[in-house]
C-alpha positions in Angstrom: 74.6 -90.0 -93.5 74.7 -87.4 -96.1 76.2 -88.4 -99.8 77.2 -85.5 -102.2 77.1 -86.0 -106.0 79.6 -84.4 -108.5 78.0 -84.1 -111.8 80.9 -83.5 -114.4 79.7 -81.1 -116.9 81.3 -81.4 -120.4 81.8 -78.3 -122.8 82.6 -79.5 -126.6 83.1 -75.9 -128.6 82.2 -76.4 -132.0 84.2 -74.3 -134.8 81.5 -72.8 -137.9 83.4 -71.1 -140.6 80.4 -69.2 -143.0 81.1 -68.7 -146.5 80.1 -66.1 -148.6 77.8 -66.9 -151.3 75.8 -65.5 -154.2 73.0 -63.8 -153.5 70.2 -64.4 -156.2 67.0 -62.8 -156.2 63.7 -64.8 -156.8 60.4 -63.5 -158.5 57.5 -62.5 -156.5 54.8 -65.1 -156.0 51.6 -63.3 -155.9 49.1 -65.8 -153.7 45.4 -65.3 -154.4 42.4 -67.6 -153.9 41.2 -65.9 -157.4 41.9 -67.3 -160.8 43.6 -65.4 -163.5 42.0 -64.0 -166.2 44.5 -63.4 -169.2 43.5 -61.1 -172.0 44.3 -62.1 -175.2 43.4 -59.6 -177.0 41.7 -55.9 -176.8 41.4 -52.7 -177.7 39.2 -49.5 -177.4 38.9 -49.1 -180.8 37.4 -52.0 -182.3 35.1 -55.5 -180.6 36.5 -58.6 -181.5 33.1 -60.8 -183.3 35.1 -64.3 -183.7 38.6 -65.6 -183.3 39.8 -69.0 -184.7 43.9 -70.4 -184.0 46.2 -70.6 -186.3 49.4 -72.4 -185.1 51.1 -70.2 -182.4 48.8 -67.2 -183.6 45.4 -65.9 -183.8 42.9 -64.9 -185.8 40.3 -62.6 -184.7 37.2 -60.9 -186.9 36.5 -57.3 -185.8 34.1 -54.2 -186.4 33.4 -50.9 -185.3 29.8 -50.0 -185.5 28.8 -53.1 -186.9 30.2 -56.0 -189.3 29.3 -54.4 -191.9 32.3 -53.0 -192.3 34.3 -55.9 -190.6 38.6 -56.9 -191.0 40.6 -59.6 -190.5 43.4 -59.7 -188.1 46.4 -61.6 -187.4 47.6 -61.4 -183.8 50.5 -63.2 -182.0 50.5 -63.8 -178.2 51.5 -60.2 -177.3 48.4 -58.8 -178.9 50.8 -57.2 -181.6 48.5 -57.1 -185.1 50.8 -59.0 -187.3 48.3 -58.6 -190.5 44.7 -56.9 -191.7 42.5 -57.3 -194.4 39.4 -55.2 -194.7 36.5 -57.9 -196.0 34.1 -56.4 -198.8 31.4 -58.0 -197.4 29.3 -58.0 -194.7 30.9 -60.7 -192.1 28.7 -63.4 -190.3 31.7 -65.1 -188.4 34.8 -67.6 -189.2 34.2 -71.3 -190.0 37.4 -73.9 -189.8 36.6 -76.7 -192.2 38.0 -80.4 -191.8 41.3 -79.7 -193.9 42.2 -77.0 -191.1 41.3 -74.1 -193.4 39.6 -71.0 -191.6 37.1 -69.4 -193.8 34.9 -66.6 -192.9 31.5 -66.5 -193.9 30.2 -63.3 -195.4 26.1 -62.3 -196.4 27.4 -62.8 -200.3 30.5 -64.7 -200.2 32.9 -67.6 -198.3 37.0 -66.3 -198.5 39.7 -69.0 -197.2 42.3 -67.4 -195.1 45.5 -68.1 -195.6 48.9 -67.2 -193.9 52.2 -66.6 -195.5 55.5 -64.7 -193.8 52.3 -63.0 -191.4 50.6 -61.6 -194.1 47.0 -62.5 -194.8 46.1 -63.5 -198.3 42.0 -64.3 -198.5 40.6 -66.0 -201.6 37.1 -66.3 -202.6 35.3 -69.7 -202.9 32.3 -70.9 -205.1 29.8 -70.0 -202.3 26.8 -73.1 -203.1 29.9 -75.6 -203.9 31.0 -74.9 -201.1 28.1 -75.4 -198.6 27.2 -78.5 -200.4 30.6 -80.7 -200.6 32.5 -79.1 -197.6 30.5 -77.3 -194.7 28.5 -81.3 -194.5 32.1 -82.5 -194.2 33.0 -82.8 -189.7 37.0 -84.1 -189.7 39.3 -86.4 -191.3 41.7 -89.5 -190.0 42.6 -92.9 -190.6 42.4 -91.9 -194.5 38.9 -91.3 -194.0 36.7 -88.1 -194.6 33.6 -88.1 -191.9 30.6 -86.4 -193.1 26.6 -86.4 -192.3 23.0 -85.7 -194.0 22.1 -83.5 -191.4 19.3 -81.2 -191.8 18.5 -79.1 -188.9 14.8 -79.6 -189.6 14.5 -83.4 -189.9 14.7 -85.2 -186.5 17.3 -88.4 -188.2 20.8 -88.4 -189.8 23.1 -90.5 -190.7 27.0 -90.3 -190.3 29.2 -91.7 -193.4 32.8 -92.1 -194.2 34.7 -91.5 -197.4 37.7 -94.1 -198.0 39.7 -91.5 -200.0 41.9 -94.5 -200.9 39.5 -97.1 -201.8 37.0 -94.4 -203.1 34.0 -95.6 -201.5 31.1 -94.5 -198.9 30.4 -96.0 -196.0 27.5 -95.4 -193.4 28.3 -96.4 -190.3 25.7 -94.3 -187.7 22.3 -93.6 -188.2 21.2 -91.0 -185.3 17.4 -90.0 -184.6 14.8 -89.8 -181.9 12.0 -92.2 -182.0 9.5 -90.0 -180.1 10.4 -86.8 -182.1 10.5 -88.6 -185.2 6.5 -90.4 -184.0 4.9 -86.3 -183.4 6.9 -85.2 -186.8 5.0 -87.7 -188.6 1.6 -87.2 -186.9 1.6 -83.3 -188.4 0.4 -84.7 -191.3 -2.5 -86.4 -189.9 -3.5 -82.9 -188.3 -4.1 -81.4 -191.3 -6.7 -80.3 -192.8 -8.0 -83.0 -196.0 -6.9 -79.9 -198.1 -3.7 -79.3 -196.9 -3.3 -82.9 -196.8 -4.0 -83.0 -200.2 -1.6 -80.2 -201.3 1.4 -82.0 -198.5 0.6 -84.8 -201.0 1.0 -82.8 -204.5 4.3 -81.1 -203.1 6.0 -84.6 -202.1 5.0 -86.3 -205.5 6.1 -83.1 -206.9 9.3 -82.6 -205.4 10.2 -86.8 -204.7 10.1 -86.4 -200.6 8.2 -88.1 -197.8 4.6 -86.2 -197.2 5.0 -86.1 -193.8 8.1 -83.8 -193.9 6.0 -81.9 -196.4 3.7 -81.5 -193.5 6.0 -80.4 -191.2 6.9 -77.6 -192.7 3.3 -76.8 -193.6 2.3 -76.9 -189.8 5.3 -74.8 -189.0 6.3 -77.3 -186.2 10.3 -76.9 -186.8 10.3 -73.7 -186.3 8.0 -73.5 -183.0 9.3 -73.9 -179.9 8.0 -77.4 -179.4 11.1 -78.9 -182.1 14.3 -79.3 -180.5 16.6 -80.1 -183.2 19.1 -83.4 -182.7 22.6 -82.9 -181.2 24.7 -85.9 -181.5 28.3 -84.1 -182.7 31.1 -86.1 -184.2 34.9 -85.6 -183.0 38.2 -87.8 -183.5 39.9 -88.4 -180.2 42.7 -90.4 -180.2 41.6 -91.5 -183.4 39.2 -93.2 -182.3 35.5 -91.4 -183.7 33.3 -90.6 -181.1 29.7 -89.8 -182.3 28.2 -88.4 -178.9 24.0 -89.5 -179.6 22.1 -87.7 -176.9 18.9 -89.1 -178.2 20.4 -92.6 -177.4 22.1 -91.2 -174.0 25.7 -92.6 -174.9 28.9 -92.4 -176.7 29.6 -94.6 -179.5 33.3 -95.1 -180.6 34.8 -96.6 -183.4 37.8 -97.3 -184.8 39.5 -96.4 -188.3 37.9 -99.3 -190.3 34.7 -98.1 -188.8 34.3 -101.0 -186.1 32.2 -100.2 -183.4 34.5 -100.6 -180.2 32.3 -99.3 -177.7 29.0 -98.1 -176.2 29.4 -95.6 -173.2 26.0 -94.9 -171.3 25.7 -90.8 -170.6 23.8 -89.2 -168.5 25.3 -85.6 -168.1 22.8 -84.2 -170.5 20.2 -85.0 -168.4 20.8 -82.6 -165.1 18.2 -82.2 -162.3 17.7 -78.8 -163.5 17.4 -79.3 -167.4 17.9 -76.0 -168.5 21.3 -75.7 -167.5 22.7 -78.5 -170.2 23.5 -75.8 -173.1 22.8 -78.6 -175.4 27.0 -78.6 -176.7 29.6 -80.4 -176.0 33.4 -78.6 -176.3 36.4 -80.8 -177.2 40.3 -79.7 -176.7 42.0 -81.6 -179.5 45.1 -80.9 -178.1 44.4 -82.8 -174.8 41.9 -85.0 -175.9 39.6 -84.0 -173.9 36.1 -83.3 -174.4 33.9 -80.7 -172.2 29.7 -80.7 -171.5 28.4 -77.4 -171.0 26.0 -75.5 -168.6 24.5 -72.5 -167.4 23.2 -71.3 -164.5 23.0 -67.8 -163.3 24.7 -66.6 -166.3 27.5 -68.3 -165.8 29.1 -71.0 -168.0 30.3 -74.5 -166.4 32.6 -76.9 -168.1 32.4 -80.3 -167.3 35.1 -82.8 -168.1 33.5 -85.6 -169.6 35.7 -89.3 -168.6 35.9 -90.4 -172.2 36.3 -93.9 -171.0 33.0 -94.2 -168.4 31.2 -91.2 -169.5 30.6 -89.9 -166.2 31.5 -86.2 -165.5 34.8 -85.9 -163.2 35.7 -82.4 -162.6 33.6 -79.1 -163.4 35.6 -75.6 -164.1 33.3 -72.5 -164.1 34.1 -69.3 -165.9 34.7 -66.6 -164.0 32.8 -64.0 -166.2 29.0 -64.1 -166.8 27.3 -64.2 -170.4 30.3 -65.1 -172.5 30.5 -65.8 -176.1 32.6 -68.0 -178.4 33.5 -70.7 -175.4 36.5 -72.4 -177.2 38.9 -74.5 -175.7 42.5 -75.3 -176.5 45.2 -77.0 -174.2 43.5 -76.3 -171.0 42.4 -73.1 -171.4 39.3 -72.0 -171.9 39.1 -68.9 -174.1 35.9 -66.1 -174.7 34.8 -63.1 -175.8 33.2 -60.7 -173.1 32.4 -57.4 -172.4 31.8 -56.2 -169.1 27.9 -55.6 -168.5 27.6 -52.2 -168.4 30.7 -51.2 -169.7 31.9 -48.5 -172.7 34.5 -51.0 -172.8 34.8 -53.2 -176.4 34.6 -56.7 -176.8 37.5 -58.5 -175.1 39.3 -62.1 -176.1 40.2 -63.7 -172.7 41.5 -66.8 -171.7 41.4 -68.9 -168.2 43.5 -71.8 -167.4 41.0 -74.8 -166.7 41.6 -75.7 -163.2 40.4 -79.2 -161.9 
């Protein structure tokens, strides 16, 4: 018996009624797998020496043959010079002090820069005053000014606090290497009875220890045996953070000078030791604070987890041998000049990319 099957096919017509609509055109999207590297500033007739911000500008300290005959520059973000000063002096580079002032340091003198209506007004300051009471002096918060006895050639400081309110000083970290600070002392015992003698005359004399008397006889602070101590001070958060590399951690207090916390480090201690550059870069804008390394000629930012003190992300520059690493709101800027290149010395920027 043969059976035949009907399949009833079904046709539904659908009606579509387009509308015209506006056509809008969309930047291109350039797609790379390199970074961007942003000039900030340059220009074939003079190098760029230092830069420092000032609010939404810049400041940049430039020469032509060489800083002896050096100018200040005021620059906003389209590289248009704003203002110039020619300096009298022969420039050594800027220095922002705690107050937020940028100063540059000349062979003879110390000006303040100031800023009004984009015009640059400089004013000298009392050059010895100066390095005595405000270049010791690291930042300000919490009504406090935070300051140090540091001497490059002594290996121990300690880190105090002015109460501006309450007029008082306060020590509240004493930093220093036990080891360095055992071989310092034993310099005097190498001496020779006279020297010894005359280390002896010279501290009774002058109302200092004899064995840093000693040290400076035997020359060992300048020799390449004395690494000086890095423990730098920064406000985060305002909370102080007093980064001791001799005691491998972070210390953090708060505004009364409480000690909160004790984070153990480690990053400055790398299987290869000679790429830790010995500094440590903060963003005060982000809060963030940066180790940094070498290797090849090439400069590595670390991001440093402020809460475990472990390193969480790295960012390396894309140019090699770069000077005046600064960092601000996630970017990283520089000075560079190609190697091998007539061209002058460059600012440049690079968004930090994690």
């Amino acid at each position: 018996m043969r059976y035949v099957i009907l399949f009833s096919t079904v046709i539904l017509c659908f009606s579509v009624e387009l509308q015209a609509q506006r056509i809008l055109d969309l930047p291109q999207v350039t797609i790379s797998d390199k970074r961007i590297v942003d000039t900030v500033f340059g220009t074939w007739k003079y190098s760029v020496a230092d830069y420092e911000f000032i609010g939404n500008n810049m400041l940049i300290l430039t020469f032509g043959r060489s800083l002896e005959n050096a100018s200040v520059r005021l620059i906003d973000a389209s590289q248009n010079v704003l203002s110039s000063f020619d300096l009298p002096d022969e420039a050594q580079r800027f220095y922002k002090d705690y107050m937020g002032y940028v100063n540059v340091i000349c062979a003879g003198h110390i000006y303040r820069i100031t800023v009004k209506e984009n015009v640059l007004h400089l004013a000298s300051l009392p050059v010895d005053d100066y390095r005595k009471f405000i270049m010791p002096c690291i930042d300000s918060a919490n009504n406090s000014i935070y300051f140090s006895n540091y001497q490059r050639d002594y290996p121990e400081f300690t880190y105090y606090a002015f109460n501006s309110s309450e007029k008082s000083i306060i020590p509240f970290k004493k930093v220093g290497d036990p080891e360095v600070m055992h071989g310092y002392n034993m310099e005097y015992y190498f001496l020779k009875s006279k020297d010894r003698v005359y280390a002896r005359k010279l501290a009774d004399y002058y109302g200092i220890d004899k064995h840093r008397v000693a040290a400076t006889i035997s020359g060992l602070t300048s020799s390449m045996y004395y690494s000086p101590l890095y423990s730098p001070l920064y406000v985060l958060n305002d909370t102080v953070c007093v980064f001791d590399h001799s005691s491998n951690a972070i210390f953090k207090f708060d505004g009364q000078l409480n000690q909160l916390d004790s984070i153990p480090i480690d990053y400055n201690h790398p299987k290869s030791w000679r790429d830790w550059k010995n500094e440590v870069i903060v963003d005060k804008v982000k809060n963030k604070a940066y180790a940094l390394y070498q290797k090849n000629g090439f400069y590595y930012l670390k991001n440093i987890d402020m809460k475990t003190g472990k390193i969480i992300a790295s960012f390396k520059l894309s140019n090699q041998y770069v000077e005046k690493i600064k960092i601000k709101d996630d970017y990283v800027y520089y000075i560079y000049r190609p190697f091998e290149s007539l061209q002058e010395k460059f600012v440049y920027k690079e968004l930090i990319s994690n």
